[in-house]
PyMOL Python script that loads the backbone (N, CA, C, O; Angstrom):
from pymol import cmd

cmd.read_pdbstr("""\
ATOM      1  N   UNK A   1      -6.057   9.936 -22.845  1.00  0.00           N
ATOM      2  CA  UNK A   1      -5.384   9.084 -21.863  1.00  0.00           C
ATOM      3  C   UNK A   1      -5.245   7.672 -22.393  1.00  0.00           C
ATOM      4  O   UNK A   1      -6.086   6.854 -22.764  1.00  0.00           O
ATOM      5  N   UNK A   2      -3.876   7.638 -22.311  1.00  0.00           N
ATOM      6  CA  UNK A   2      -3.906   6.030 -22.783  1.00  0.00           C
ATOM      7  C   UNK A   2      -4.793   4.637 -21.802  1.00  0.00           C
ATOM      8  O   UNK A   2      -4.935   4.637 -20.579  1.00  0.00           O
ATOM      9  N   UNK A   3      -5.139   3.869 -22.489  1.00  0.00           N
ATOM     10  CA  UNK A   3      -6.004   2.900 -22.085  1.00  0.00           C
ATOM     11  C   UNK A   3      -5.102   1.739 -21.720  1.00  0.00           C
ATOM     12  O   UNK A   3      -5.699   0.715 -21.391  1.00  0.00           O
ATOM     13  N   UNK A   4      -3.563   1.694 -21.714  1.00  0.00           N
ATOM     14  CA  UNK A   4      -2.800   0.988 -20.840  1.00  0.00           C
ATOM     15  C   UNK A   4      -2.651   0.900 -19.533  1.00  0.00           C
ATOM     16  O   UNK A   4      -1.508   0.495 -19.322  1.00  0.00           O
ATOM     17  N   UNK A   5      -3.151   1.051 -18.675  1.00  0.00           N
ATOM     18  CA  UNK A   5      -3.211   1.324 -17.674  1.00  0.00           C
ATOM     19  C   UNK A   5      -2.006   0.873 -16.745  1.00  0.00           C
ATOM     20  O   UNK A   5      -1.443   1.642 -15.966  1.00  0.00           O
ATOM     21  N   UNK A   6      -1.707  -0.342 -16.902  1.00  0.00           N
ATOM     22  CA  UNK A   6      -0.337  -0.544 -16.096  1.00  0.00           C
ATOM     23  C   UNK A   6       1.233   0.114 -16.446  1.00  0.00           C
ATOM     24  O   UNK A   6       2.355   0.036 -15.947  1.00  0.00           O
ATOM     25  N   UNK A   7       0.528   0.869 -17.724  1.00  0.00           N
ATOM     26  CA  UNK A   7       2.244   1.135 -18.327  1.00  0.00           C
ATOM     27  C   UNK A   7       2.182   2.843 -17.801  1.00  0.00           C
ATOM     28  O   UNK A   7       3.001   3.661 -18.220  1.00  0.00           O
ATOM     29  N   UNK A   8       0.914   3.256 -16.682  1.00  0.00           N
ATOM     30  CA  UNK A   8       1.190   4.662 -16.638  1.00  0.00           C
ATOM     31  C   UNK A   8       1.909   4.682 -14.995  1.00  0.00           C
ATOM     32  O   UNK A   8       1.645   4.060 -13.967  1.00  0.00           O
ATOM     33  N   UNK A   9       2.839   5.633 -15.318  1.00  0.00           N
ATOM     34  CA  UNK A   9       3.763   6.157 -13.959  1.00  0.00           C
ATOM     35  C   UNK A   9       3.952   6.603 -12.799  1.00  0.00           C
ATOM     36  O   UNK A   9       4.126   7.818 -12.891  1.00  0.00           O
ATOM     37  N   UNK A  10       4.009   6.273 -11.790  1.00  0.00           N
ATOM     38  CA  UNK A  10       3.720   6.704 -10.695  1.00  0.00           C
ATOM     39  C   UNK A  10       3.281   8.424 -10.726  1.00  0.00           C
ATOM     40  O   UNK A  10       2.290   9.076 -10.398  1.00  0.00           O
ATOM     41  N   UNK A  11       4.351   8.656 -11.195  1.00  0.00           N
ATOM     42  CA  UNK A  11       4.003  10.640 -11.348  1.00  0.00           C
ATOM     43  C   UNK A  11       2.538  10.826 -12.033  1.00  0.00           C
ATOM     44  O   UNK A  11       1.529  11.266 -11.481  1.00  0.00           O
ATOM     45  N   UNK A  12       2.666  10.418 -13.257  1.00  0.00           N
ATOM     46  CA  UNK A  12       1.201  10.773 -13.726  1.00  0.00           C
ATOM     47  C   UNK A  12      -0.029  10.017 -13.167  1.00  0.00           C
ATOM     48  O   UNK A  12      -1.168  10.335 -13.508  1.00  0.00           O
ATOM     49  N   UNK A  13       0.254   8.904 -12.213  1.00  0.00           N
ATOM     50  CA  UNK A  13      -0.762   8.663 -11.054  1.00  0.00           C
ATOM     51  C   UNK A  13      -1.088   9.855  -9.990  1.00  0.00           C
ATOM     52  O   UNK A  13      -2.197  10.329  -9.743  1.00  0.00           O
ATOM     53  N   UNK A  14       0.030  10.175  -9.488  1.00  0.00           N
ATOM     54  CA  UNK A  14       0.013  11.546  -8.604  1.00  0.00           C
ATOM     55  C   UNK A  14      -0.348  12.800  -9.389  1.00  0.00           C
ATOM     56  O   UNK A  14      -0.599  13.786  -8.697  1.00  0.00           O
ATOM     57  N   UNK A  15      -0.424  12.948 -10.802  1.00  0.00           N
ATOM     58  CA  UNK A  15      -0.966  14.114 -11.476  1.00  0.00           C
ATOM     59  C   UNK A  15      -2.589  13.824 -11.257  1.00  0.00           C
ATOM     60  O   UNK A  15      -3.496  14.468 -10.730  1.00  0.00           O
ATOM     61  N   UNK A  16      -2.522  12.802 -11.784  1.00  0.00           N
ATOM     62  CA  UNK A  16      -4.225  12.627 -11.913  1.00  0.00           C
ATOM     63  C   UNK A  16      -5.377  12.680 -10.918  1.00  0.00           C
ATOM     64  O   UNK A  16      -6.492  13.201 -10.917  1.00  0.00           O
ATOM     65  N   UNK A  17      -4.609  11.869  -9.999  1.00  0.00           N
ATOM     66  CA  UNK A  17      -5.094  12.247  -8.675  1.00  0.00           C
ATOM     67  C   UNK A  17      -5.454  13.857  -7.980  1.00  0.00           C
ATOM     68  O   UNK A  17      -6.519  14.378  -7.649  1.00  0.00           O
ATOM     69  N   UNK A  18      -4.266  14.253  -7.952  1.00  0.00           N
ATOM     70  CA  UNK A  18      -4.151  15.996  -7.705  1.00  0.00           C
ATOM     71  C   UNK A  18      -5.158  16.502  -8.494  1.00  0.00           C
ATOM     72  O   UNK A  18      -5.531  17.556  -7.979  1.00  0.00           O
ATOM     73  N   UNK A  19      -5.892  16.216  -9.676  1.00  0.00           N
ATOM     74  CA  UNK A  19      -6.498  16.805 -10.417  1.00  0.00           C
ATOM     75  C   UNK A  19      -8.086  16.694 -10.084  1.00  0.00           C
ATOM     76  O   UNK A  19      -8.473  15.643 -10.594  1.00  0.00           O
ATOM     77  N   UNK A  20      -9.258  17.421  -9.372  1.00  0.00           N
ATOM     78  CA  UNK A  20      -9.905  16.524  -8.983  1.00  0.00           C
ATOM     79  C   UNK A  20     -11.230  16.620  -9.949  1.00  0.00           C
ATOM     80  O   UNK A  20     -12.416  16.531  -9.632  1.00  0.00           O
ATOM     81  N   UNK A  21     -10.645  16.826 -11.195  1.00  0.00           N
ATOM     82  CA  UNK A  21     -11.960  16.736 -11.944  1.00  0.00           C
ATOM     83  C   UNK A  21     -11.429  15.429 -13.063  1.00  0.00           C
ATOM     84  O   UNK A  21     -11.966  15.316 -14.166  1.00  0.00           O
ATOM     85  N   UNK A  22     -10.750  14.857 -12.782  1.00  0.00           N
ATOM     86  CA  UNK A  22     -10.248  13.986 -13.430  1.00  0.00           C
ATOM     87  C   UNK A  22     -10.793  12.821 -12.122  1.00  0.00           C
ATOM     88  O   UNK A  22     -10.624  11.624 -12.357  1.00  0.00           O
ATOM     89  N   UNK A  23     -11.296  13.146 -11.068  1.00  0.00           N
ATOM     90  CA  UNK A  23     -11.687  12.198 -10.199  1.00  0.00           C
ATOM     91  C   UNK A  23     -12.497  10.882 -10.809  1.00  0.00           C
ATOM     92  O   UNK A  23     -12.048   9.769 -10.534  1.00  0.00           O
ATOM     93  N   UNK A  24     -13.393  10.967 -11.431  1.00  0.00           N
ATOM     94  CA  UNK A  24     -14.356   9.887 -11.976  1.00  0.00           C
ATOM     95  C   UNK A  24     -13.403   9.137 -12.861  1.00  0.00           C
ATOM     96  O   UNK A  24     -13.623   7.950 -13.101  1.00  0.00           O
ATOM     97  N   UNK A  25     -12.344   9.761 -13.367  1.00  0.00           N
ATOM     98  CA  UNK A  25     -11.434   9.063 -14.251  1.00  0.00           C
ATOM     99  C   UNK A  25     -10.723   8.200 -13.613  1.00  0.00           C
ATOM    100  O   UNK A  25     -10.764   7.020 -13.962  1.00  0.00           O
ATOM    101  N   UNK A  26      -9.905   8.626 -12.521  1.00  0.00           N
ATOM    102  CA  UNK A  26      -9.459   7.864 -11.517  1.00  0.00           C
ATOM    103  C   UNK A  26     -10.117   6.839 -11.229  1.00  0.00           C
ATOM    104  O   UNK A  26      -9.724   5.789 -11.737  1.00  0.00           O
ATOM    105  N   UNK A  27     -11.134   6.805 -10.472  1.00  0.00           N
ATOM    106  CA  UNK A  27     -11.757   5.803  -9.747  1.00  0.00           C
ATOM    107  C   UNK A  27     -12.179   4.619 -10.600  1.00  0.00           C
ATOM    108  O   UNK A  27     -12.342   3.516 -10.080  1.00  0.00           O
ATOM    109  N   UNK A  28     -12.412   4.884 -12.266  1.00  0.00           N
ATOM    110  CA  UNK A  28     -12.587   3.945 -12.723  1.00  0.00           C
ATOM    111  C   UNK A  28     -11.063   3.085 -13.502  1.00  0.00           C
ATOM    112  O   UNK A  28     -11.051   1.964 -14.010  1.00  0.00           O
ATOM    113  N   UNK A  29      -9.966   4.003 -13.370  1.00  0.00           N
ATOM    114  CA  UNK A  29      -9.081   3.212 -13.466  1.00  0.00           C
ATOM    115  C   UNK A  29      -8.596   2.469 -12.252  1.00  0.00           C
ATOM    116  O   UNK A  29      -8.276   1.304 -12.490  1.00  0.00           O
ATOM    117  N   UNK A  30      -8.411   3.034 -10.486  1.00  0.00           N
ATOM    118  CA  UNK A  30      -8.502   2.579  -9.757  1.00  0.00           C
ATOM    119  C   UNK A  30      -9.246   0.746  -9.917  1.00  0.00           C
ATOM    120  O   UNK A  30      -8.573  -0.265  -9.716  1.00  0.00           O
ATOM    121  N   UNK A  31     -10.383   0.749 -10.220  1.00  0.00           N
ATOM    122  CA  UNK A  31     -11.082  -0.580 -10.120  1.00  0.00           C
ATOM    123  C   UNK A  31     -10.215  -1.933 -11.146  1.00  0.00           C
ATOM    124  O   UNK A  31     -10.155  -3.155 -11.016  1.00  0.00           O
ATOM    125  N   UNK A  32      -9.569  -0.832 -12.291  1.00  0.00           N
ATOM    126  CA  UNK A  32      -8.871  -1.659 -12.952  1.00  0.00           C
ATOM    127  C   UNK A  32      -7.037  -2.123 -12.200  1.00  0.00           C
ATOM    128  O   UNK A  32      -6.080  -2.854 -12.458  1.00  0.00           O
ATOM    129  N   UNK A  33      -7.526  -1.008 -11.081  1.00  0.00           N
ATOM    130  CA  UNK A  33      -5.653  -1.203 -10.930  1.00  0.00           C
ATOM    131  C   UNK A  33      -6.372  -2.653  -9.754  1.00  0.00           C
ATOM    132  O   UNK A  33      -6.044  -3.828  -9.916  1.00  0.00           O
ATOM    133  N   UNK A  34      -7.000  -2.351  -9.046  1.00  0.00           N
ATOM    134  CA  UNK A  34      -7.664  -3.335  -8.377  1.00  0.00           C
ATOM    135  C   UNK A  34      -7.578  -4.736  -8.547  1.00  0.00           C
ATOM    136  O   UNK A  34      -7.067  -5.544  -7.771  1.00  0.00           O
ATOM    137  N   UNK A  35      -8.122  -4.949  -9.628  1.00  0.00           N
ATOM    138  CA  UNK A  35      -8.035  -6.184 -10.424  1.00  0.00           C
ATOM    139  C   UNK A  35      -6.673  -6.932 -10.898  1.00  0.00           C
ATOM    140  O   UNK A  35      -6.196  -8.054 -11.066  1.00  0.00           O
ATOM    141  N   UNK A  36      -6.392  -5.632 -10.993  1.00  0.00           N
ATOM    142  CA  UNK A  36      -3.995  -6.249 -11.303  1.00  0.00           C
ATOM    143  C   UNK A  36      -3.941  -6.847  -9.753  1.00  0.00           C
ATOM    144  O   UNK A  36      -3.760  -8.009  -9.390  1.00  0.00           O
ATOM    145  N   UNK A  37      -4.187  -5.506  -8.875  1.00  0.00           N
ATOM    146  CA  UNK A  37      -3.619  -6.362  -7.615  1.00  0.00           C
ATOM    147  C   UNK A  37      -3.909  -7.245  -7.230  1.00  0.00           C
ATOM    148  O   UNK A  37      -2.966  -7.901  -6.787  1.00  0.00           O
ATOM    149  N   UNK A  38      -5.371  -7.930  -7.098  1.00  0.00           N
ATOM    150  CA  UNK A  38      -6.012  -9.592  -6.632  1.00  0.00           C
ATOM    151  C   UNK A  38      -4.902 -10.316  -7.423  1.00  0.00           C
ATOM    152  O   UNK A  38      -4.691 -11.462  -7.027  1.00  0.00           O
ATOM    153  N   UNK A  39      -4.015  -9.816  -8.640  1.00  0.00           N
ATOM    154  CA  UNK A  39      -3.565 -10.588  -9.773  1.00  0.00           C
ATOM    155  C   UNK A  39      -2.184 -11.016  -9.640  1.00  0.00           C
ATOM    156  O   UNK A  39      -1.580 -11.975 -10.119  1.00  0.00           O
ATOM    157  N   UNK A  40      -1.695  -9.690  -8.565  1.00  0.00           N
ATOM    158  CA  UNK A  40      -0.122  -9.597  -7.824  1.00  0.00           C
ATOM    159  C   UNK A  40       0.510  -9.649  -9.001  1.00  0.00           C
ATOM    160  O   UNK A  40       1.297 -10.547  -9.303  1.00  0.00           O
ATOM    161  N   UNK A  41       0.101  -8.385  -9.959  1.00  0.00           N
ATOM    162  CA  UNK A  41       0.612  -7.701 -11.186  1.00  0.00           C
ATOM    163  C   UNK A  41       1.240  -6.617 -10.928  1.00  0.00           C
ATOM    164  O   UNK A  41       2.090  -6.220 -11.725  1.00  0.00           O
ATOM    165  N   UNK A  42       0.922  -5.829  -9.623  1.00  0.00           N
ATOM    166  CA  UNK A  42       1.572  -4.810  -9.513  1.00  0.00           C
ATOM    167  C   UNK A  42       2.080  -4.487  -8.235  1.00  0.00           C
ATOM    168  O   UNK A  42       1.993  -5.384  -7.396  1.00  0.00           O
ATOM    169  N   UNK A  43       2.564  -3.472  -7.906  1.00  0.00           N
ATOM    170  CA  UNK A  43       3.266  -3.389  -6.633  1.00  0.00           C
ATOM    171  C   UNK A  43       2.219  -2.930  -5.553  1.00  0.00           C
ATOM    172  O   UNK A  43       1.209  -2.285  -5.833  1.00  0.00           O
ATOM    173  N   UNK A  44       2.510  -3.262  -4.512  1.00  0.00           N
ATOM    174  CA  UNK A  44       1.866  -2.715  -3.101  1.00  0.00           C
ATOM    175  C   UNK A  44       1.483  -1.471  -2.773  1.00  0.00           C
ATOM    176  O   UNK A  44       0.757  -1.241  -1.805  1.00  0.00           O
ATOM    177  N   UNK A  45       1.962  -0.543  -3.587  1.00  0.00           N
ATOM    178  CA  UNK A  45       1.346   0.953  -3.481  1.00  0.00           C
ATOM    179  C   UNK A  45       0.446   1.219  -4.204  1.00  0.00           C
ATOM    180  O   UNK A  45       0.073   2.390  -4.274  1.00  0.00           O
ATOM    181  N   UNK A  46      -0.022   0.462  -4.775  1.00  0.00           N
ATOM    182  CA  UNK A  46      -1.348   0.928  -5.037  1.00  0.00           C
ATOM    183  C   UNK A  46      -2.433   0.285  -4.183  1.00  0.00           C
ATOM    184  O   UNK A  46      -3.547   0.488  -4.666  1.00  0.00           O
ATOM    185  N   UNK A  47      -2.444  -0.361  -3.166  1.00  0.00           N
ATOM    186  CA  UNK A  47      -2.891  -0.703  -2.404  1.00  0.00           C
ATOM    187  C   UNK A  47      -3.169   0.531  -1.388  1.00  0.00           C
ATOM    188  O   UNK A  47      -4.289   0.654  -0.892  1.00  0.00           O
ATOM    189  N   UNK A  48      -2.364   1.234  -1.157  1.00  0.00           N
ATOM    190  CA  UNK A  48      -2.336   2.370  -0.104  1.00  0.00           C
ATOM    191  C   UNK A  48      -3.362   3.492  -0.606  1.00  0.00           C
ATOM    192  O   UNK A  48      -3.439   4.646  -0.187  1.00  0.00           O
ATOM    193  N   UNK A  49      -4.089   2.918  -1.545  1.00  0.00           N
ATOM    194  CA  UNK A  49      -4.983   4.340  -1.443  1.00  0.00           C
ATOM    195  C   UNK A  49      -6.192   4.229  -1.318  1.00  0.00           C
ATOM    196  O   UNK A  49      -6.899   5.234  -1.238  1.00  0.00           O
TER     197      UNK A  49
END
""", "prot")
cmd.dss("prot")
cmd.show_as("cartoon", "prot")
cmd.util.cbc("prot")
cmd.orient("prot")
């Protein structure tokens, strides 16, 4: 998995998610998407989860 994190796609957000052994993976990119948003780097949907 690439370690870009803002350059990955809504779809392969919704893959990863769906996936739930990829869960711990998530959540620690989650904390990074986190940090974009306090940053108003990224859009509002990632807020919704």
């Amino acid at each position: 998995m690439k370690k870009e994190h803002k350059k990955l796609s809504d779809r392969t957000l919704y893959l990863l998610i769906g996936d739930r052994r990829n869960f711990s993976v998530y959540f620690q990119w989650r904390s990074t998407l986190e940090k974009e948003v306090k940053n108003n780097q990224l859009r509002p949907w990632v807020e919704s989860f």
